[in-house]
C-alpha positions in Angstrom: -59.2 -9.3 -72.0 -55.9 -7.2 -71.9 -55.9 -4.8 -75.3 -53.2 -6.3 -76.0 -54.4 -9.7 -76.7 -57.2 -8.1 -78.5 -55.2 -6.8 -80.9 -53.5 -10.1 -81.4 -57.1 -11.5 -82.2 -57.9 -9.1 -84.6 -54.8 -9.9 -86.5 -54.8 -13.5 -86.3 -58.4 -13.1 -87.4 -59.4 -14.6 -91.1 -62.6 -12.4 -92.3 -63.2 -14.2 -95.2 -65.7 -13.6 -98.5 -65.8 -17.2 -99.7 -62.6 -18.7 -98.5 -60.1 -19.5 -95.7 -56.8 -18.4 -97.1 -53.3 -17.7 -95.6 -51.1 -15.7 -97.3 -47.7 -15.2 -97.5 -46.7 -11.7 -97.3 -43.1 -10.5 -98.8 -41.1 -8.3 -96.8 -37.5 -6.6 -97.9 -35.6 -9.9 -96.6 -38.0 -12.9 -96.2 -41.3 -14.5 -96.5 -42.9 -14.8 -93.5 -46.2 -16.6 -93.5 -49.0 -14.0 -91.9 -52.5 -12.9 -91.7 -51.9 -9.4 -92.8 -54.9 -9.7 -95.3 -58.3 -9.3 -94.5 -61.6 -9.4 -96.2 -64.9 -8.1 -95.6 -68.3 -7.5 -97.3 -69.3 -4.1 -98.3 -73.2 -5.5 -98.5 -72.8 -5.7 -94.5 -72.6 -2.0 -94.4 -73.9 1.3 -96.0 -70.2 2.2 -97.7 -70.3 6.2 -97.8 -68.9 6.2 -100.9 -69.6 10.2 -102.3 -71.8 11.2 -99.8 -70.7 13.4 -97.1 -71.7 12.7 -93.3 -74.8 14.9 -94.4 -76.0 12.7 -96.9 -74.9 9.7 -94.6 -77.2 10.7 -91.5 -79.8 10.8 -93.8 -80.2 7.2 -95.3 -83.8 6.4 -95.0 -84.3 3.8 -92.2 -85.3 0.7 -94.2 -82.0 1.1 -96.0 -79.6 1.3 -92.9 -78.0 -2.1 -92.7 -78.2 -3.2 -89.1 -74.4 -5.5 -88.0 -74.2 -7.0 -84.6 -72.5 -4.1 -82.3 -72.9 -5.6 -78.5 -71.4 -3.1 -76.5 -71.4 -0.7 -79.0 -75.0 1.1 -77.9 -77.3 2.4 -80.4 -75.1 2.3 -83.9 -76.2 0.1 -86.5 -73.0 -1.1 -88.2 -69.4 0.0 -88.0 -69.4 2.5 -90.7 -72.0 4.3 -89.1 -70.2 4.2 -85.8 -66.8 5.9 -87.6 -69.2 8.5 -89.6 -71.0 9.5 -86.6 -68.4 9.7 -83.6 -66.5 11.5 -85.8 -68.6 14.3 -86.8 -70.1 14.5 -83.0 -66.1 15.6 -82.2 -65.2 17.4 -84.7 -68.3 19.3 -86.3 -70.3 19.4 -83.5 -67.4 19.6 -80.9 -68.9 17.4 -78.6 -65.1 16.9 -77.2 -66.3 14.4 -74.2 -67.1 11.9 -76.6 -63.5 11.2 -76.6 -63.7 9.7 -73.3 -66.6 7.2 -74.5 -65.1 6.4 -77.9 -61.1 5.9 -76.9 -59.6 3.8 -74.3 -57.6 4.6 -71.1 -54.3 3.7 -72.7 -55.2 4.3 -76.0 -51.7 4.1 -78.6 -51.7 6.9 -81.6 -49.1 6.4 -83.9 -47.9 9.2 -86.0 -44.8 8.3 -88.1 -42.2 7.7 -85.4 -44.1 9.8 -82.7 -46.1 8.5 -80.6 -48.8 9.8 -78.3 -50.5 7.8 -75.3 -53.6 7.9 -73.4 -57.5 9.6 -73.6 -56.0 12.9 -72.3 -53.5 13.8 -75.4 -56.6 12.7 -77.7 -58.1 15.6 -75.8 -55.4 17.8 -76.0 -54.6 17.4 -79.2 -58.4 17.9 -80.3 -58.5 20.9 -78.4 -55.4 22.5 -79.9 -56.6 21.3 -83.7 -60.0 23.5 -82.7 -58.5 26.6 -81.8 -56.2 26.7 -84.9 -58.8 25.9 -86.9 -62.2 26.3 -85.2 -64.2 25.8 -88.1 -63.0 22.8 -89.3 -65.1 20.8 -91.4 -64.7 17.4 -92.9 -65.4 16.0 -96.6 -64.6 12.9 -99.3 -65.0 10.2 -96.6 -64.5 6.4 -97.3 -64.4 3.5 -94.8 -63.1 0.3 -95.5 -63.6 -2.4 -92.6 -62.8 -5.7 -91.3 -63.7 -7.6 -88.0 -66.9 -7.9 -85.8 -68.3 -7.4 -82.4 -66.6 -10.3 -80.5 -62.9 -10.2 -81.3 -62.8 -6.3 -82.7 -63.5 -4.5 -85.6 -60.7 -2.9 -88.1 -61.7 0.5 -90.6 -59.5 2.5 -92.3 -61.0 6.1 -93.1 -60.0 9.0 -95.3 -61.3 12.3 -95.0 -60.2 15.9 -96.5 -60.6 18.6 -93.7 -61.1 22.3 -94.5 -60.8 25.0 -92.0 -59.6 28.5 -92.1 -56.3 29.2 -89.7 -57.2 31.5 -86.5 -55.4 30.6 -84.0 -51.5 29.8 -83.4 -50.0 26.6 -84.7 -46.4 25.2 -83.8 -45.7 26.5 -87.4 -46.1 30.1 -86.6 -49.0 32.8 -85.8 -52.5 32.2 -87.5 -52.6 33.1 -90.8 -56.3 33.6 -91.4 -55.5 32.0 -94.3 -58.0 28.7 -95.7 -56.6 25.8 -95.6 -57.3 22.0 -97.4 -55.7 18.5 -96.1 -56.4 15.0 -96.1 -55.8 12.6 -93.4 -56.3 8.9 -92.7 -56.8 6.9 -90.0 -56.4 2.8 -89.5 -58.4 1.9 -86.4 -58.4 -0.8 -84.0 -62.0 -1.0 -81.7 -63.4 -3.0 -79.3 -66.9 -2.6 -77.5 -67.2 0.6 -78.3 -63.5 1.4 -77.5 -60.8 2.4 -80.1 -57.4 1.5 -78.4 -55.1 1.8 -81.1 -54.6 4.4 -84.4 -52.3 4.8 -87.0 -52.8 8.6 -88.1 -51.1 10.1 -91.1 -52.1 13.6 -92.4 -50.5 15.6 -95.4 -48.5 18.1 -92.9 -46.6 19.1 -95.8 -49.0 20.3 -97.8 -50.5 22.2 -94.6 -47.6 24.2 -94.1 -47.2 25.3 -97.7 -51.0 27.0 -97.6 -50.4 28.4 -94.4 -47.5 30.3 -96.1 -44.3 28.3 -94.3 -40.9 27.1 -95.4 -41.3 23.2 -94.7 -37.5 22.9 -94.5 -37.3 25.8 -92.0 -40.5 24.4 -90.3 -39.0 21.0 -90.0 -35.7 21.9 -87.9 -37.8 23.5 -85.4 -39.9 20.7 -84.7 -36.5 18.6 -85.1 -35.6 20.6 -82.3 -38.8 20.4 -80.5 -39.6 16.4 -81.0 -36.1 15.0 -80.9 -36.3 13.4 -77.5 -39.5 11.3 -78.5 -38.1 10.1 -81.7 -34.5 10.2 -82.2 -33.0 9.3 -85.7 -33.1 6.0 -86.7 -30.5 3.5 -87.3 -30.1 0.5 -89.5 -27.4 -2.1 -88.8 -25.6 -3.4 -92.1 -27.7 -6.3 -91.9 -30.3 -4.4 -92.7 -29.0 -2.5 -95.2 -29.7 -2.9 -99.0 -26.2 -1.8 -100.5 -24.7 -5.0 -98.8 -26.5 -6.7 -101.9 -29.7 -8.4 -100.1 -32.2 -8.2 -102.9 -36.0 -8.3 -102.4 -37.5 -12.1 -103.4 -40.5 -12.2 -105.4 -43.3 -12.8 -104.3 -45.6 -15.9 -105.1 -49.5 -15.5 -106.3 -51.1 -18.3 -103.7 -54.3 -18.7 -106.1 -55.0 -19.1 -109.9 -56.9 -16.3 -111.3 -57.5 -12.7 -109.8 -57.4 -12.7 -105.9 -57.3 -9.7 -104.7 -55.5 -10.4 -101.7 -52.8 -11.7 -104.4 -53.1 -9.0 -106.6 -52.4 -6.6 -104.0 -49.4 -8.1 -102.4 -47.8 -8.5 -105.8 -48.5 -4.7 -106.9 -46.2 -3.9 -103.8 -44.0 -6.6 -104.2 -43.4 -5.7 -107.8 -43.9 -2.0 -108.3 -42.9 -0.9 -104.8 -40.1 -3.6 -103.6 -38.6 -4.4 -106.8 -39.1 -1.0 -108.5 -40.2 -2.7 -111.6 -41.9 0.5 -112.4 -42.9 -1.0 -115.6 -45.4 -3.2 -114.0 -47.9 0.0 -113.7 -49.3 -1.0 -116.9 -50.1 -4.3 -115.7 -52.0 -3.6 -112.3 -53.5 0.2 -113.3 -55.5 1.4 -115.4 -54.8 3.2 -118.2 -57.2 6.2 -117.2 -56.4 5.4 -113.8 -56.1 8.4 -111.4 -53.6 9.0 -108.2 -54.7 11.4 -105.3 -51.0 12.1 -104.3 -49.9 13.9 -101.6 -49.7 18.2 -101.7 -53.1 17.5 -103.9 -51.9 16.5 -107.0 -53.3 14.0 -109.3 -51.2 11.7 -111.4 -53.2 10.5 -114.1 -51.9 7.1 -116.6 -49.5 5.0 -116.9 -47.2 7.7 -117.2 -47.4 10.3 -114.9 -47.9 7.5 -112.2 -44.9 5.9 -113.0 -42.9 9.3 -112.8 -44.8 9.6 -109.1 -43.0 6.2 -108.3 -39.8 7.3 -109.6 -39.1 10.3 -108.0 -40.7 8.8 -104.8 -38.0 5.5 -105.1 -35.2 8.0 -106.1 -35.1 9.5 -102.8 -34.8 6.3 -100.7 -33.1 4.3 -103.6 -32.4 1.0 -101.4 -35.0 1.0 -99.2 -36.9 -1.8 -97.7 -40.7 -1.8 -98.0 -43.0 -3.0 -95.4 -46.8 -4.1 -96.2 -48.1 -3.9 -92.5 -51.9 -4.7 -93.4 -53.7 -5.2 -96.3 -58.1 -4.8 -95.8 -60.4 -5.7 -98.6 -64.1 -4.8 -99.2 -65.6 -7.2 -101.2 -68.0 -4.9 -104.0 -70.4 -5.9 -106.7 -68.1 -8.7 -107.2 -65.3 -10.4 -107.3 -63.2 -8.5 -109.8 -64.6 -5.0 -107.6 -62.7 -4.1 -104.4 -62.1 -1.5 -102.4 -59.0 -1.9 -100.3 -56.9 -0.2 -97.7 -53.1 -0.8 -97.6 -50.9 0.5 -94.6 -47.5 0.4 -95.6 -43.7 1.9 -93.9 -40.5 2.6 -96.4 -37.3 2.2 -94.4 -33.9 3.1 -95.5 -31.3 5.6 -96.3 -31.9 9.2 -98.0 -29.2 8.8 -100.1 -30.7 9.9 -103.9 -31.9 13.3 -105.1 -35.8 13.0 -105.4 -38.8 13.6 -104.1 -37.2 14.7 -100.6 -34.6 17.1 -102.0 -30.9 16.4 -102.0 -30.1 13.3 -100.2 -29.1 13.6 -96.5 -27.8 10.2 -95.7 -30.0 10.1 -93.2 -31.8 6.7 -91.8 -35.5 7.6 -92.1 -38.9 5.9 -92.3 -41.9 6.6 -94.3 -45.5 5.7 -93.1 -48.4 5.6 -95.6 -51.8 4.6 -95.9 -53.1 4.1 -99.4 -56.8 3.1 -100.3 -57.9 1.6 -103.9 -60.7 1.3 -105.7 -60.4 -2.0 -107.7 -62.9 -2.4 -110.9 -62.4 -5.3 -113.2 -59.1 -5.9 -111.8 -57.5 -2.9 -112.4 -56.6 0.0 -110.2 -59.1 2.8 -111.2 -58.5 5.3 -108.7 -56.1 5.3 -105.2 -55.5 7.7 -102.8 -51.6 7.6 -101.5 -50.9 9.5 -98.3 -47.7 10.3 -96.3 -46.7 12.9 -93.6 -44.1 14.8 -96.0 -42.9 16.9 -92.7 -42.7 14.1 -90.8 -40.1 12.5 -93.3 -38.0 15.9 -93.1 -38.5 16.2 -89.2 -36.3 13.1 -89.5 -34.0 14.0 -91.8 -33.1 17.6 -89.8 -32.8 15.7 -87.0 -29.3 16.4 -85.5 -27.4 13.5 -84.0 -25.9 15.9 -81.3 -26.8 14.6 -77.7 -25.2 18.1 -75.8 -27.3 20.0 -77.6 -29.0 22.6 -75.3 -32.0 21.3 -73.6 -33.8 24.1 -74.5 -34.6 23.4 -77.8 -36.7 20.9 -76.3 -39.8 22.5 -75.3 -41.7 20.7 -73.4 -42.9 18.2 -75.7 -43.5 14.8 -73.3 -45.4 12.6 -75.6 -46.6 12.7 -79.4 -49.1 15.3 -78.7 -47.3 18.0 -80.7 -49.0 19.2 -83.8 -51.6 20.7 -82.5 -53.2 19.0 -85.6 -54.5 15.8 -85.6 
């Protein structure tokens, strides 16, 4: 089976916790009827939760839940095979794992780079471990979908601390200590992951590491520009000619929480109705933004939406995938959302003076649902990847030099 098509049957597949729904998703312009939800039970899996890898590892056998993995070898369930390749890599720097866990041809999306094939996974590892060669990882959460046949899904958080020792494309280590989150949405098959969708808080990287993120961003413009090249939108697509966002229709009476979360983005996020954070959060209810700051009620995380919005005032939001975990019951969730803002910079905001410039912003947001509220989210964006775009010169006789080398996505040197 080509990778391709098994991505097409992960998508098209319904994972269901007492039903066998379609849903219509909203996008900027139309409805389009798609399987972008997808549910799973968290009783099929030992969630991590607030233990570390540590605490993990150490789950006394008659409490490991045991899934169906053929062709996965020896790991239980799919949370255990995220929690335990990863710190094999990374902690213990078993490196040639890489080989085992990622396809050939595997895809790695970062914003609008993009990377391709086993070897810049490699790379890119390598380079992360001699900036930062004692990494170490924390505050992990999984949230899954799939099975063994067709493929599994998980989307995983983690924060990463490591003290800077070795050059970075920002600059000369630092020696400084250094705190950033990433997540990563992964598509796997037998024992394979062929496709990711990585986004790390860059942004807040290069502030502890002592660097001007504006400077830092027109060099990698410079560097990067031949794999991405500014984007364009055709007036079509553009939100000043008066195309408004529709509204999107709750498929089920009652709390679904496929419905709820499609209308939180539909409302909050497409329509701006910034008043509706009263109806979907909490009023305790705690954002981990990016640059580690917390927003915390009704009001401070409607001032994060705001200033957000501001900067990309007419822009077009894209739910991409939607992956709920099914808790103690129906009214408890915890859900992953990956999600892309496209549009013009053309407000002052969170991005600084607007720039005019076409850009695209790629998230991945998880939720913890209780009672059918949103108690606590974690939002994450590549901030430097939104002003790599916006320093981005149009200019195609600019001196080649400027271009360094750079052949694929593999550029950070953190990943």
């Amino acid at each position: 089976m080509s990778e391709k098509n098994k991505e097409k049957m992960i998508d098209n597949k319904k994972t269901e916790v007492g039903h066998n729904n379609q849903i219509v998703v909203q996008t900027q312009n139309d409805y389009s009827l798609s399987h972008l939800v997808h549910y799973a039970d968290s009783k099929d899996v030992n969630m991590i939760d607030s233990k570390d890898d540590e605490g993990y590892l150490n789950i006394s056998e008659d409490q490991i839940k045991k899934q169906s993995m053929e062709g996965f070898g020896d790991y239980h369930n799919i949370v255990d095979y995220i929690v335990r390749i990863t710190r094999q890599i990374w902690k213990e720097k078993d490196i040639g794992l890489i080989y085992d866990t990622y396809s050939h041809g595997v895809q790695i999306h970062r914003g609008l780079i993009n990377s391709h094939g086993v070897n810049e996974v490699v790379s890119g590892t390598l380079q992360t471990l001699q900036s930062f060669p004692d990494r170490t990882g924390l505050g992990w959460s999984v949230i899954w979908s799939g099975n063994d046949k067709e493929g599994f899904f998980t989307s995983h958080r983690g924060k990463s601390i490591g003290t800077n020792l070795g050059d970075t494309l920002y600059g000369p280590a630092t020696g400084k200590k250094v705190v950033f989150r990433t997540s990563a949405d992964c598509l796997i098959h037998e024992n394979k992951i062929y496709e990711e969708w990585l986004v790390m808080d860059t942004h807040h990287l290069v502030l502890q590491l002592g660097y001007d993120p504006v400077e830092v961003a027109k060099r990698t413009a410079k560097q990067t520009k031949k794999l991405a090249p500014n984007m364009q939108y055709n007036i079509s697509q553009a939100a000043e000619e008066g195309i408004q966002p529709k509204e999107y229709k709750p498929k089920h009476q009652g709390f679904e929480i496929g419905d709820f979360m499609l209308t939180l983005f539909n409302k909050i996020w497409s329509r701006r109705s910034i008043n509706q954070v009263k109806n979907f959060y909490d009023e305790n209810a705690v954002v981990h933004y990016v640059c580690n700051k917390d927003m915390v009620g009704h009001s401070e995380i409607q001032g994060m939406f705001i200033k957000l919005f501001a900067s990309v005032p007419n822009a077009k939001v894209i739910v991409e995938r939607v992956t709920c975990n099914k808790r103690e019951s129906n009214k408890n969730w915890d859900v992953a959302v990956r999600w892309r803002i496209q549009g013009l910079h053309g407000g002052i905001g969170y991005f600084g003076y607007p720039s005019g410039k076409s850009i695209e912003i790629n998230g991945i947001n998880h939720y913890k649902i209780i009672n059918q509220k949103v108690q606590e989210e974690w939002m994450l964006f590549d901030g430097m990847e939104v002003l790599r775009q916006i320093y981005t010169e149009a200019d195609e006789n600019e001196d080649d030099q400027t271009n360094t080398g750079f052949d694929d996505g593999n550029f950070t040197g953190v990943s």
